[in-house]
C-alpha positions as CSV (number, residue, x, y, z in Angstrom):
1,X,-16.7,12.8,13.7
2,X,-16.6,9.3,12.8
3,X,-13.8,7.1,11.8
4,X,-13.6,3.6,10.4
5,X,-11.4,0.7,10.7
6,X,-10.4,-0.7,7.1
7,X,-8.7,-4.1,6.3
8,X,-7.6,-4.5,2.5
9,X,-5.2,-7.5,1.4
10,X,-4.2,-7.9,5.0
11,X,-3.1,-4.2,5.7
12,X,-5.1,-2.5,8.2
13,X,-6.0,1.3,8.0
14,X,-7.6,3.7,10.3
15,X,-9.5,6.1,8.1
16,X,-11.5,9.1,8.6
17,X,-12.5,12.4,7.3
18,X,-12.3,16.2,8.3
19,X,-12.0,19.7,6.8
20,X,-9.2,20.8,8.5
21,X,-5.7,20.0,7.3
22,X,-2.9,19.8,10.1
23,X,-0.2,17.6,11.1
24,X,-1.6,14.6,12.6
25,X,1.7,12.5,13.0
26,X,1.0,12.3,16.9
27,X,-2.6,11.0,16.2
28,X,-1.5,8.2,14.4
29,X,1.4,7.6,16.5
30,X,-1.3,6.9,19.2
31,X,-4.1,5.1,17.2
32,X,-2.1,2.9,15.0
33,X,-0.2,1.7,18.1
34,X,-1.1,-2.6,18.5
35,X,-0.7,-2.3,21.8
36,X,-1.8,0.7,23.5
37,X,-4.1,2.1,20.2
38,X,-6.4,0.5,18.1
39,X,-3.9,-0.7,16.1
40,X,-3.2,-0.3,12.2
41,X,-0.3,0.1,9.3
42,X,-1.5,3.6,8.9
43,X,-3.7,6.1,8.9
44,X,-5.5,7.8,6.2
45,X,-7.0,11.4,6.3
46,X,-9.4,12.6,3.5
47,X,-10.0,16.2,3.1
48,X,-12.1,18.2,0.5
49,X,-10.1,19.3,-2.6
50,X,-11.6,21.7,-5.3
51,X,-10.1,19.6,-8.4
52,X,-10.1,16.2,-7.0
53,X,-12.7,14.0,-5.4
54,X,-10.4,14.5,-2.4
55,X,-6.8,14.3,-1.2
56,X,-5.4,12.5,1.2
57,X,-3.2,13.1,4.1
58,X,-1.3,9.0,4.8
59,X,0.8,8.5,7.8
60,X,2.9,5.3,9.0
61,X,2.5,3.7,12.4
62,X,5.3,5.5,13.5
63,X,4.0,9.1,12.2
64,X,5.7,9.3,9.3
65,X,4.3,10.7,6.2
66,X,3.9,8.5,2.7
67,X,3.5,9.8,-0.8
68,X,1.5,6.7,-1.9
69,X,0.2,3.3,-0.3
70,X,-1.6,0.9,-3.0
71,X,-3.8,-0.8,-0.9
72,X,-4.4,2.1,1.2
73,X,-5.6,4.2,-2.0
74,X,-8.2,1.1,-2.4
75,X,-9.9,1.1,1.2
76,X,-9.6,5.2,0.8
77,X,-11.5,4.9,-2.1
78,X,-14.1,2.4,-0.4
79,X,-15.0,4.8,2.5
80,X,-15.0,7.9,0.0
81,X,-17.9,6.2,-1.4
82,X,-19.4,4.3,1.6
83,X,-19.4,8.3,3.3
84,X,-21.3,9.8,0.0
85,X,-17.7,11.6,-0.8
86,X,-17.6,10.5,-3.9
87,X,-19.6,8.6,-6.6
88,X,-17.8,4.7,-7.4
89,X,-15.7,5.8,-10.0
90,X,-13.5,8.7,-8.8
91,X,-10.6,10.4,-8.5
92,X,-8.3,11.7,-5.6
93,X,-5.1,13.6,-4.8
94,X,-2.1,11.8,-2.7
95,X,1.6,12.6,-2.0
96,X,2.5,10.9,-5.6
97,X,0.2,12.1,-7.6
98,X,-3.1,11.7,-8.7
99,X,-5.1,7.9,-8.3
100,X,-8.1,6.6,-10.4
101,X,-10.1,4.0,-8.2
102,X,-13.4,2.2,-9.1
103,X,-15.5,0.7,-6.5
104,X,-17.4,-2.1,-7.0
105,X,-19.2,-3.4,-3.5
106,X,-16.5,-4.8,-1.6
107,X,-14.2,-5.0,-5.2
108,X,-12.1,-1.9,-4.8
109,X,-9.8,-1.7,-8.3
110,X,-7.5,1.6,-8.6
111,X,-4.3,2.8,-10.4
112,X,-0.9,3.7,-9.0
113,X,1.4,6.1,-10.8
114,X,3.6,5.2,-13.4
115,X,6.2,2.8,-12.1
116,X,10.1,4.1,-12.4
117,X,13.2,1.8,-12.5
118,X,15.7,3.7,-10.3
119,X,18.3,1.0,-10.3
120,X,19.0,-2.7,-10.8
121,X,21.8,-5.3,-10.1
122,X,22.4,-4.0,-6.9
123,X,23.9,-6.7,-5.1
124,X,23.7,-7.9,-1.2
125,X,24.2,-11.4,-0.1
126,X,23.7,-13.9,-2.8
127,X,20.7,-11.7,-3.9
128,X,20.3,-9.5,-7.1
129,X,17.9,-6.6,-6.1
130,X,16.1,-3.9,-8.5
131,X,14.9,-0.2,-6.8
132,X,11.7,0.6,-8.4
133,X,9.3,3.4,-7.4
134,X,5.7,2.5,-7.8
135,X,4.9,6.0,-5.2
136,X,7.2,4.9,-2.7
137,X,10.7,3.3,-3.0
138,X,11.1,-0.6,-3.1
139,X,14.0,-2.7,-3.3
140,X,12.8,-5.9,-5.2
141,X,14.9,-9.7,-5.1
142,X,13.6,-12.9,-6.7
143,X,14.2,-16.1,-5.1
144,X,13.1,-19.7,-5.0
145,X,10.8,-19.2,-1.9
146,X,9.1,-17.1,0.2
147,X,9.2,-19.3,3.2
148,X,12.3,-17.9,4.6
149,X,12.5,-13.9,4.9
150,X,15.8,-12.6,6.5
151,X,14.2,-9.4,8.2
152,X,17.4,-8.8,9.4
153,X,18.8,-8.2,6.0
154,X,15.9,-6.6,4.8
155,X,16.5,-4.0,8.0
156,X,19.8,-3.6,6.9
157,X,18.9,-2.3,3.2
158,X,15.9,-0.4,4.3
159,X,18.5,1.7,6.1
160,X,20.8,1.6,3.3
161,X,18.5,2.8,0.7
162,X,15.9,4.4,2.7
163,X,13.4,2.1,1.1
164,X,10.8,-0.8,1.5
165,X,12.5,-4.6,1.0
166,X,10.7,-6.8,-0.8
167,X,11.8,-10.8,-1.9
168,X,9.2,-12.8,-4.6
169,X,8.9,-16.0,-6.4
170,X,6.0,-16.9,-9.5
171,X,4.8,-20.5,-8.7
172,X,1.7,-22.2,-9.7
173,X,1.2,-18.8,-11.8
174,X,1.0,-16.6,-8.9
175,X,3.6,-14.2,-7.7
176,X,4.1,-14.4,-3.8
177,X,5.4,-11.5,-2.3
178,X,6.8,-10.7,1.3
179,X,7.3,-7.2,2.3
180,X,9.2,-5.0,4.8
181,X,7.6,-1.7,5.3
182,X,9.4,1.2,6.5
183,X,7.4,3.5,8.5
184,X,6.1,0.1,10.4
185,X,10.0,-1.3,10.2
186,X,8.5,-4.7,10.0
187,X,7.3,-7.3,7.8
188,X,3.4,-6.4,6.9
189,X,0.6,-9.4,5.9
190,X,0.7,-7.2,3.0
191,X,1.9,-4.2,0.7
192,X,0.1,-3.1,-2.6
193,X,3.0,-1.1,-4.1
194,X,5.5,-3.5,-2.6
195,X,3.4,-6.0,-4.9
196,X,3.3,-4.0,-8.0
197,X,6.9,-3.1,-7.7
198,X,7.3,-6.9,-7.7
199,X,4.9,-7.4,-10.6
200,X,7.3,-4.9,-12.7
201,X,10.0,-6.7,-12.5
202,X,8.6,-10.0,-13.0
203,X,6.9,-8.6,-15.9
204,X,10.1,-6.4,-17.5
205,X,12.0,-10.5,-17.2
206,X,9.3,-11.8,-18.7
207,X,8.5,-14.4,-15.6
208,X,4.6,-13.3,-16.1
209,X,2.6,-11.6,-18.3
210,X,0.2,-8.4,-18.3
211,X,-1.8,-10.0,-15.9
212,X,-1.4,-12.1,-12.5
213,X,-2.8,-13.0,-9.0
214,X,-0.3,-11.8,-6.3
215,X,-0.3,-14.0,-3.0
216,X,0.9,-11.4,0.1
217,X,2.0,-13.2,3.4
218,X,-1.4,-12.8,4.6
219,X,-3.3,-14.9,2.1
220,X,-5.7,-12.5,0.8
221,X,-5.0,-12.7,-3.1
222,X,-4.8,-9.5,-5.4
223,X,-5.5,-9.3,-8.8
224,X,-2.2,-6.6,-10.5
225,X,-2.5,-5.7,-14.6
226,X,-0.6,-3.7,-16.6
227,X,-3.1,-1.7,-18.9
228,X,-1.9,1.0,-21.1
229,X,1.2,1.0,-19.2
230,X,0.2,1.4,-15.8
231,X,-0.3,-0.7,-13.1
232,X,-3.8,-1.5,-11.5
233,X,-5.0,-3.1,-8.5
234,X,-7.8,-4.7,-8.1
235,X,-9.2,-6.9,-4.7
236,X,-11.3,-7.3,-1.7
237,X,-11.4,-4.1,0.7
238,X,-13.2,-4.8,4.2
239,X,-15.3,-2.0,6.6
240,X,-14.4,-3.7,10.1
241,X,-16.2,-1.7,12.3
242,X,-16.3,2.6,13.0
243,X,-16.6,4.1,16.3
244,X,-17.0,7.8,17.6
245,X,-14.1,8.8,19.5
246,X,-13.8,11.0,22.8
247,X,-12.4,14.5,22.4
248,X,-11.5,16.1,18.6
249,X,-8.9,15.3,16.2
């Protein structure tokens, strides 16, 4: 068994695949660890389905399990096809549902599930902050700048509403985007449903359109549309290296 190290958008993955479904919370407990592992946001477990192109099994550093993780689905969808799993354009089972992605070289574009609005005008600090479930739960604020992200804060309603924290601005005509994962419990380079989540609202106040380039703290610029009603993803996903590990998983 083989397993790869992925990089999309600035989030980091350890993927690999297996027929046997267990827990594997420890495992990636162990290998997402920056430290004393290889080091990673999460790791990502692909496993045959008779429906589906596959499903996935998507943990957090700290072993947690996630319904969904948007830029996760895209380097999933980029080793599913590197590893002759699937053809380019497929389709796969996760925790939130089922994801359409499209692989194009390096160009990995796929859905997310249909974006809810749980709640809006929550208010904390001099901030106005929207819940919105784009397969996971993210609290959403718009400010003038990115530059400053109060982590602290952010800790404080990630406990509060069991949720990722999110704070974004639209300047040039690009949304910027700084997240605060739980599961890692703090800030990532990136997030792809943290983004999208951001891109609803922004699109729902009409501060963009149906289109726009979202700029994560890490730099690496993703393309999010609204077609047909759902949200899309589209950017660069990166193979880093793979490796045979000692002993079975």
């Amino acid at each position: 068994m083989t397993f790869a190290k992925y990089s999309a958008s600035g989030n980091d993955f350890i993927i690999f695949h297996t027929f046997v479904k267990k827990d594997r919370s420890s495992l990636a407990r162990k290998l997402c660890h920056r430290q004393e592992g290889i080091g990673a946001d999460g790791m990502i477990v692909l496993l045959p389905h008779e429906t589906y192109d596959f499903e996935w099994q998507f943990y957090n550093t700290d072993g947690s399990v996630a319904a969904m993780c948007g830029n996760g689905s895209r380097a999933a969808a980029h080793y599913a096809a590197t590893e002759g799993l699937a053809d380019d354009k497929m389709r796969f089972l996760t925790g939130a549902g089922v994801i359409k992605a499209e692989v194009n070289g390096d160009i990995v574009k796929s859905g997310l599930t249909s974006p809810v609005l749980k709640a809006k005008k929550i208010e904390k600090g001099d901030k106005e902050w929207w819940l919105v479930d784009t397969g996971v739960p993210h609290l959403v604020a718009f400010v003038d700048s990115v530059e400053v992200f109060d982590k602290k804060e952010a800790k404080e309603l990630r406990d509060r509403f069991d949720a990722n924290v999110n704070i974004a601005c639209v300047d040039g005509g690009e949304l910027y985007v700084r997240t605060y994962e739980r599961g890692v419990e703090d800030e990532t380079l990136a997030c792809g449903t943290g983004m999208a989540a951001a891109f609803f609202r922004a699109n729902m106040e009409g501060r963009t359109g149906d289109f726009i380039t979202v700029v994560p703290k890490g730099g690496e610029k993703l393309e999010i549309a609204k077609e047909d009603g759902a949200l899309t993803l589209k950017g660069e996903v990166r193979r880093i290296f793979e490796a045979v590990p000692e002993g079975r998983f």
